[in-house]
Backbone as JSON Lines, residues from 0, in Angstrom:
{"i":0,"aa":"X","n":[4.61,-13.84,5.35],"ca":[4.64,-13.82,3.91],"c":[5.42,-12.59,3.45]}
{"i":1,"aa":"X","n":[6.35,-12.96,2.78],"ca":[6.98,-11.79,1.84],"c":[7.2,-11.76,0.4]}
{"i":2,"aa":"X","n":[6.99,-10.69,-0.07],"ca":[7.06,-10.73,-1.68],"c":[7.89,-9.77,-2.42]}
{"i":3,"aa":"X","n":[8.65,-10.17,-3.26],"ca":[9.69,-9.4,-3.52],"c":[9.15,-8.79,-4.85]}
{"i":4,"aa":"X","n":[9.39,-7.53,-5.6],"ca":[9.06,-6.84,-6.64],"c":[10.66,-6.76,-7.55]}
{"i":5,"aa":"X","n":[9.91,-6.28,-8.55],"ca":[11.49,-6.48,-9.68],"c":[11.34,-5.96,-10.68]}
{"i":6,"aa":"X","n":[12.02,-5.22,-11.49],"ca":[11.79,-5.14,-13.3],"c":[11.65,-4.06,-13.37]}
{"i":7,"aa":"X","n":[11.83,-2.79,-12.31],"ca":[11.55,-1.62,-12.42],"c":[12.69,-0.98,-13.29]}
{"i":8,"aa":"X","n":[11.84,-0.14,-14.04],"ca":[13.16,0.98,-15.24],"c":[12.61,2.21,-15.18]}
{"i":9,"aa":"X","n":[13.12,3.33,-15.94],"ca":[13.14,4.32,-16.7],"c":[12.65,3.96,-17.98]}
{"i":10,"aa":"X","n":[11.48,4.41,-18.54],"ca":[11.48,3.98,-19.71],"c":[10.98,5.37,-20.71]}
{"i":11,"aa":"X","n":[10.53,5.34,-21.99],"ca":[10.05,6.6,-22.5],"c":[8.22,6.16,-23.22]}
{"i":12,"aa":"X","n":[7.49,7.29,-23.08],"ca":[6.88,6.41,-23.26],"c":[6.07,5.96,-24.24]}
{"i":13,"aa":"X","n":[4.9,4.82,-24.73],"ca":[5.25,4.04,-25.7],"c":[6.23,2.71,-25.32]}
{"i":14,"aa":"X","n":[7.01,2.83,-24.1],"ca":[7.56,1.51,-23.84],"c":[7.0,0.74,-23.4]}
{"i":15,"aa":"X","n":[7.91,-0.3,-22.93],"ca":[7.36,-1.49,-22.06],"c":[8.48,-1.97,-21.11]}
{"i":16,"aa":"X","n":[7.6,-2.78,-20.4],"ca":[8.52,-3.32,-19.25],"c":[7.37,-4.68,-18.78]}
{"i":17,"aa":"X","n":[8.18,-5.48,-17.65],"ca":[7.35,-6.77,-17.38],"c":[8.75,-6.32,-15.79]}
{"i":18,"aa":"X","n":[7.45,-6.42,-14.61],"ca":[7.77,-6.73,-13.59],"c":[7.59,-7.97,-12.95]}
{"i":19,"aa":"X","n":[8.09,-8.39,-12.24],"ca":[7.93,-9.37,-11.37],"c":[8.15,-9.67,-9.97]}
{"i":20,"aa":"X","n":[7.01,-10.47,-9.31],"ca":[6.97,-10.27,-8.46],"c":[7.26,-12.0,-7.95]}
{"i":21,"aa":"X","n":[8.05,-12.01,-6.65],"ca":[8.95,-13.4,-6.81],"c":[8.07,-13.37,-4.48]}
{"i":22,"aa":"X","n":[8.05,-14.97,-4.15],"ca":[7.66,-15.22,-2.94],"c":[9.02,-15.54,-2.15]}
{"i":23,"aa":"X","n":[9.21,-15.4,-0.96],"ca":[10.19,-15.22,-0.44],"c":[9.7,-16.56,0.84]}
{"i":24,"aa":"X","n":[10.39,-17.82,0.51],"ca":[9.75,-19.03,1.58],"c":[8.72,-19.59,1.76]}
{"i":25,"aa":"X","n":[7.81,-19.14,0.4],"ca":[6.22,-20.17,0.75],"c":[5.65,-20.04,-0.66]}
{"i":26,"aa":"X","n":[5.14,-20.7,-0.9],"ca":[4.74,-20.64,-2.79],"c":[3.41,-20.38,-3.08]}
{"i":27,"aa":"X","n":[3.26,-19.24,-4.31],"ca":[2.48,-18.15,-4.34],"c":[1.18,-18.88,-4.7]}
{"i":28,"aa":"X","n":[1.14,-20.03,-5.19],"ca":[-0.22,-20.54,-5.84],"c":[-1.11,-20.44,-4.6]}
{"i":29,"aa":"X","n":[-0.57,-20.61,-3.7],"ca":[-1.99,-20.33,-2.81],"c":[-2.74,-19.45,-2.16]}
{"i":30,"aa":"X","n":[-2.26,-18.23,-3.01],"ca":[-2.91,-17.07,-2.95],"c":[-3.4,-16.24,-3.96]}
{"i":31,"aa":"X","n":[-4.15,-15.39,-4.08],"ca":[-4.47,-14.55,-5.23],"c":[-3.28,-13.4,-4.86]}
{"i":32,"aa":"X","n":[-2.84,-12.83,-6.2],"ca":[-1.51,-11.91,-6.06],"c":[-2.4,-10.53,-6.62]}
{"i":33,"aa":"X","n":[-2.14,-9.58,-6.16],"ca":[-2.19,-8.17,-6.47],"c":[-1.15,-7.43,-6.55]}
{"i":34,"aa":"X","n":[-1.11,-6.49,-7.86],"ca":[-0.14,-5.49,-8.43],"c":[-0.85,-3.98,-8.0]}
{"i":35,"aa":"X","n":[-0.09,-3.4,-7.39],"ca":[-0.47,-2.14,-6.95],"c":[0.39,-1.05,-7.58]}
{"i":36,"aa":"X","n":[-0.09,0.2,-7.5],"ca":[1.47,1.48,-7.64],"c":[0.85,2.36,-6.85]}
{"i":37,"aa":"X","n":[1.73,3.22,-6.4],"ca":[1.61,4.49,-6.09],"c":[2.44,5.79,-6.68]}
{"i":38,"aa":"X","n":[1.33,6.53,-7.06],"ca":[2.28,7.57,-7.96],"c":[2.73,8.78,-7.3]}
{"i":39,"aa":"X","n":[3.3,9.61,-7.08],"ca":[4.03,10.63,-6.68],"c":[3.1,11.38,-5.9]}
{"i":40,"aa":"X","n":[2.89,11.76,-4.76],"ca":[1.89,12.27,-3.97],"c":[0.57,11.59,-3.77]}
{"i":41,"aa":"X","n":[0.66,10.73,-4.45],"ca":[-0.98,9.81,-4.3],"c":[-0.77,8.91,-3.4]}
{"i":42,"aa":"X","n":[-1.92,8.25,-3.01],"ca":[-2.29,7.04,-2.57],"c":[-2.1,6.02,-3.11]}
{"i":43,"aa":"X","n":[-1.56,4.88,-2.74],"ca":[-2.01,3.11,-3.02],"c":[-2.83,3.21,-3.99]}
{"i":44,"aa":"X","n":[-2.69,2.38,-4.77],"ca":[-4.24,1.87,-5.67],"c":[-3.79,0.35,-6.42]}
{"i":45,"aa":"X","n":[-4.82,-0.49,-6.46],"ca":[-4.88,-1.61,-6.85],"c":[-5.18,-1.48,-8.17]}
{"i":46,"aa":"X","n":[-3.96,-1.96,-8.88],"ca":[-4.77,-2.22,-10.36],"c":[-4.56,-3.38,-11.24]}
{"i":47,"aa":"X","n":[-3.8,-4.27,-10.54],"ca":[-4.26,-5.92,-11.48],"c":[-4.3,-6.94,-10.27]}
{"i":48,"aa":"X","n":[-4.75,-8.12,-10.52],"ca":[-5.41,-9.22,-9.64],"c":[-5.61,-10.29,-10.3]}
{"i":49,"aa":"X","n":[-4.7,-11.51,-9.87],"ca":[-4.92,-13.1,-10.25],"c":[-5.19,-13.91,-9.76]}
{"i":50,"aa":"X","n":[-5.96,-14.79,-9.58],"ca":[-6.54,-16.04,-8.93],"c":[-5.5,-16.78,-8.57]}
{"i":51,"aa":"X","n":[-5.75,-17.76,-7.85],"ca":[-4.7,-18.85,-7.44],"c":[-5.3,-19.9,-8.87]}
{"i":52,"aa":"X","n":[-6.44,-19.78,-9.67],"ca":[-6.33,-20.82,-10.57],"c":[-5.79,-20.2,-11.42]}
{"i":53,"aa":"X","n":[-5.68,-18.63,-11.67],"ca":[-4.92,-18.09,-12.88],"c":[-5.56,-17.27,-13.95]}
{"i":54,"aa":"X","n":[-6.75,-16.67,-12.71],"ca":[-7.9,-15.81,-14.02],"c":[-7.32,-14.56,-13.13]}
{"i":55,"aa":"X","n":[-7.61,-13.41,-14.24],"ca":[-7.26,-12.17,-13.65],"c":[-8.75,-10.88,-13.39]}
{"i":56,"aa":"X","n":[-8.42,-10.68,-12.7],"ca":[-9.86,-9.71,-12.32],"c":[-10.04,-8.93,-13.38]}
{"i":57,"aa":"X","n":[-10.79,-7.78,-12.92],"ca":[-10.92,-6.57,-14.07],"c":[-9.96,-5.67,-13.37]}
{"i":58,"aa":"X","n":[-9.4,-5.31,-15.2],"ca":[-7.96,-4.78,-14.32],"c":[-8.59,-3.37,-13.98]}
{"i":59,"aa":"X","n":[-7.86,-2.48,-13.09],"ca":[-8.51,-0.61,-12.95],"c":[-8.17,-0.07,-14.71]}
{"i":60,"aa":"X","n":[-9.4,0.96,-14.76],"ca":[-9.59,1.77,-15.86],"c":[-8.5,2.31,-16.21]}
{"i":61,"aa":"X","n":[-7.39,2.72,-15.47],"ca":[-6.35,3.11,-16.15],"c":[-4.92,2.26,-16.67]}
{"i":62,"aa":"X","n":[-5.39,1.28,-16.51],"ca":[-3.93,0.07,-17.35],"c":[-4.85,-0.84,-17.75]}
{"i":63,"aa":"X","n":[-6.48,-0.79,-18.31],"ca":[-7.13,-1.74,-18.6],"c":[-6.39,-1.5,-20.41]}
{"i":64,"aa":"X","n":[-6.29,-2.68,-21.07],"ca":[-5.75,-2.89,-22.32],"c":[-4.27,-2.71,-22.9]}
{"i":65,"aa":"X","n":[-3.3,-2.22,-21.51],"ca":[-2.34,-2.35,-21.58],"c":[-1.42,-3.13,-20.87]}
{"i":66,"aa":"X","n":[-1.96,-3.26,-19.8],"ca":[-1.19,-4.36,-18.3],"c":[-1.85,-5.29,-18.4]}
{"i":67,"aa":"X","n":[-0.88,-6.9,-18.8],"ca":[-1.58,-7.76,-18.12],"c":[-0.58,-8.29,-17.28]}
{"i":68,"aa":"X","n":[-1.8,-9.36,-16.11],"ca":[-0.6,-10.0,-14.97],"c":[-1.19,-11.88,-15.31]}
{"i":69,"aa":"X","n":[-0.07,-12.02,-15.17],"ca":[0.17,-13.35,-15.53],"c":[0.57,-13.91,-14.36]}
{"i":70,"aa":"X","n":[1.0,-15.4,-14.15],"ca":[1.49,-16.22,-13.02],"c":[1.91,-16.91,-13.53]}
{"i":71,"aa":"X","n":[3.48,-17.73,-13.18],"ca":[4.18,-18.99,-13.27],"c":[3.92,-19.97,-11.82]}
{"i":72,"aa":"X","n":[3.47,-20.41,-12.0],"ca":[3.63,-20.9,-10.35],"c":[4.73,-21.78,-10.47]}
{"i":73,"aa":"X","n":[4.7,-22.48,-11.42],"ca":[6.46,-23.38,-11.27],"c":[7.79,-22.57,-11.3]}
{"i":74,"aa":"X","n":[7.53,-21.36,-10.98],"ca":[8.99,-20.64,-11.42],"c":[8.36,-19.71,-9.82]}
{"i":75,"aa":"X","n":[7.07,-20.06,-9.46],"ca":[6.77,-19.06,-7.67],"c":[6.84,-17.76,-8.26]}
{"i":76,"aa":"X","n":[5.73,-17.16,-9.45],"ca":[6.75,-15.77,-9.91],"c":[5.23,-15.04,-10.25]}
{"i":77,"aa":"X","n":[4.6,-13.98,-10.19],"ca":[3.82,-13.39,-10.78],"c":[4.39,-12.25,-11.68]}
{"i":78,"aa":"X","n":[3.9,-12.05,-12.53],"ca":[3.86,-11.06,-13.75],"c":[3.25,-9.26,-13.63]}
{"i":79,"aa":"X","n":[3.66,-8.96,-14.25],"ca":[3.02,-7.86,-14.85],"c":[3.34,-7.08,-15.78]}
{"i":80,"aa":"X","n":[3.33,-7.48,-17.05],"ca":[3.49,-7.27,-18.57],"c":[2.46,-5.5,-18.43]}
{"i":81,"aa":"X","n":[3.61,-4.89,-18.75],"ca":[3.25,-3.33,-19.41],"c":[3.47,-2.72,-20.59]}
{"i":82,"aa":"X","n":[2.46,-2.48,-21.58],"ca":[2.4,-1.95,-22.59],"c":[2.39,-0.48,-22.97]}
{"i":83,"aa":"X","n":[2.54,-0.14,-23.56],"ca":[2.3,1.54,-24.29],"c":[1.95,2.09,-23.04]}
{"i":84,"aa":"X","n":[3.57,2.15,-22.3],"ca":[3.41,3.32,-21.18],"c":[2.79,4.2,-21.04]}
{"i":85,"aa":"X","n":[2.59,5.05,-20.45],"ca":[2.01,6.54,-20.31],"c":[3.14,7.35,-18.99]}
{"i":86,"aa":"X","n":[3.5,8.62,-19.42],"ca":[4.09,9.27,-17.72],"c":[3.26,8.99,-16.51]}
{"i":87,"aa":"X","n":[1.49,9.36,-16.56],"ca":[1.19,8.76,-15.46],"c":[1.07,7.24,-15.17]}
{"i":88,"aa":"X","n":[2.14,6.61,-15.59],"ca":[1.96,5.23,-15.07],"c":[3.55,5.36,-14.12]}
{"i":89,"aa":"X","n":[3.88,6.7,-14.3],"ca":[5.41,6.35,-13.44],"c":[4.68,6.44,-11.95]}
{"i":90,"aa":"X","n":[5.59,5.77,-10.76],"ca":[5.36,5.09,-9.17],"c":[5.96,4.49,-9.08]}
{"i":91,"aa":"X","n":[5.92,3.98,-7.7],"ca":[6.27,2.68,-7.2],"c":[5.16,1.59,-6.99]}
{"i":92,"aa":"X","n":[5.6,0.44,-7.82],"ca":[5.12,-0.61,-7.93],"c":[5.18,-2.12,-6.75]}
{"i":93,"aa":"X","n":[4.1,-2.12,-6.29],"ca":[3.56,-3.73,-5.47],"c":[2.77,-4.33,-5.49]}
{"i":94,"aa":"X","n":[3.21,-5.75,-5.12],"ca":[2.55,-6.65,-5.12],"c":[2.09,-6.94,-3.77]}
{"i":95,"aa":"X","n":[1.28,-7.58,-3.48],"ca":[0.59,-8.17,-2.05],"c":[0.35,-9.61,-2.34]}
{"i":96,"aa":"X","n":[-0.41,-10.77,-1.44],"ca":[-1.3,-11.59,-1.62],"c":[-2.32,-11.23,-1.22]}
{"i":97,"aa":"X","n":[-2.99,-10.67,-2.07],"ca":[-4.2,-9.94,-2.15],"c":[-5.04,-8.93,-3.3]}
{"i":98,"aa":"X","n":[-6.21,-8.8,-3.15],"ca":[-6.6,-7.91,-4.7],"c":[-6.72,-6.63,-4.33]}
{"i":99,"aa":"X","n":[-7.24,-6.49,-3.04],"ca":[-7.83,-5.19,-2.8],"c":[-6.71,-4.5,-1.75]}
{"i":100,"aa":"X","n":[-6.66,-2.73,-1.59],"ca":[-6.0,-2.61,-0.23],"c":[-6.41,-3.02,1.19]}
{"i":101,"aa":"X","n":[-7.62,-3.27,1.31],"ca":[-8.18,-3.18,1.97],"c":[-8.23,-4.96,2.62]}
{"i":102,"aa":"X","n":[-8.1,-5.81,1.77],"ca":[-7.28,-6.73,2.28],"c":[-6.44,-7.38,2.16]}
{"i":103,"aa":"X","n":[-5.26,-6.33,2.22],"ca":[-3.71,-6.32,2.38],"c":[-3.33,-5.47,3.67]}
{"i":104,"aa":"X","n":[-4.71,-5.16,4.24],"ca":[-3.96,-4.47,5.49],"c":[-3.34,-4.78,6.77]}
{"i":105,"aa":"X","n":[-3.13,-6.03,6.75],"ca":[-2.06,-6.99,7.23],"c":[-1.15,-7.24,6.81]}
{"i":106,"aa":"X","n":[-0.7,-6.76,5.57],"ca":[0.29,-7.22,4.75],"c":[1.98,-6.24,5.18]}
{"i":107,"aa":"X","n":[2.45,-6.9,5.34],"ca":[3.74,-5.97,5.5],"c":[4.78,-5.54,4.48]}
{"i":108,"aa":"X","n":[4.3,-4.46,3.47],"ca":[4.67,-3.96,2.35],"c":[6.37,-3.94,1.94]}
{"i":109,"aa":"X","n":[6.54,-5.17,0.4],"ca":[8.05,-4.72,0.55],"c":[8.35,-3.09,0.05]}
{"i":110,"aa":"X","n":[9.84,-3.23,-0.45],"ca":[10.24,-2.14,-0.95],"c":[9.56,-1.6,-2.26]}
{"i":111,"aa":"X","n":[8.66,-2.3,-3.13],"ca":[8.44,-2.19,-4.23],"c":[9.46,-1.77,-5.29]}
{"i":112,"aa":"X","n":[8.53,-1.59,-6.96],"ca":[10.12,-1.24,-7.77],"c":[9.81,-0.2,-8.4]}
{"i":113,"aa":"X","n":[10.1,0.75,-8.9],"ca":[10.15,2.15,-9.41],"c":[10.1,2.23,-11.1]}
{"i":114,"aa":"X","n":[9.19,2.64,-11.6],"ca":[9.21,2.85,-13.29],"c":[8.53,4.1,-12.63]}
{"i":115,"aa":"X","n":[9.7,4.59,-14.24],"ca":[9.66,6.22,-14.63],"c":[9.27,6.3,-15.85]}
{"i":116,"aa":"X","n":[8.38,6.75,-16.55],"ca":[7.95,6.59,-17.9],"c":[8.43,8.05,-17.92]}
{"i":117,"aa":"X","n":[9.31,8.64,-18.67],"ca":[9.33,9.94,-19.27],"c":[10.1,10.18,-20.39]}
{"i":118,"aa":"X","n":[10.01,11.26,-21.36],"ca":[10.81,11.56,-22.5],"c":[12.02,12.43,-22.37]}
């Protein structure tokens, strides 16, 4: 399984952006998709999660009311709609088939995509 990431910018913040995350040879509905980042010296962290029917978990406390993740499955594409940036939302951004890190640790991580929220 591979999953490709996308939509990464520079932005200021107060912006927005919508990443996406696209399947590479096998189609995503049959998995639950997870959006991850990692920010500059930190660790991994999971912070949105969608069902294969298309409900989304509770997103983490820090992009709860601004990130949502969505799914096309006819287009094989997951979402992640970002609102009223913040600087600490700049990282690198991934997806897995999976919610948690913990089971994605089989997962063989792509390149992810890079948003910079700064002024």
């Amino acid at each position: 399984l591979q999953l490709v990431e996308s939509g990464g910018d520079s932005v200021q913040p107060g912006g927005s952006l919508r990443l996406s995350c696209a399947a590479s040879g096998f189609t995503l509905d049959a998995y639950p998709i997870g959006w991850f980042r990692q920010a500059p010296g930190k660790g991994r962290e999971a912070i949105a999660c969608i069902s294969t029917g298309g409900l989304s978990a509770p997103y983490a406390d820090s992009v709860k009311g601004r990130f949502t993740i969505s799914r096309d499955n006819a287009k094989n594409t997951v979402y992640l709609q970002m609102n009223n940036l913040k600087p600490e939302d700049t990282g690198l951004y991934y997806c897995a088939p999976a919610c948690t890190i913990v089971a994605a640790l089989d997962y063989e991580w792509g390149q992810g995509t890079q948003v910079t929220v700064s002024s």
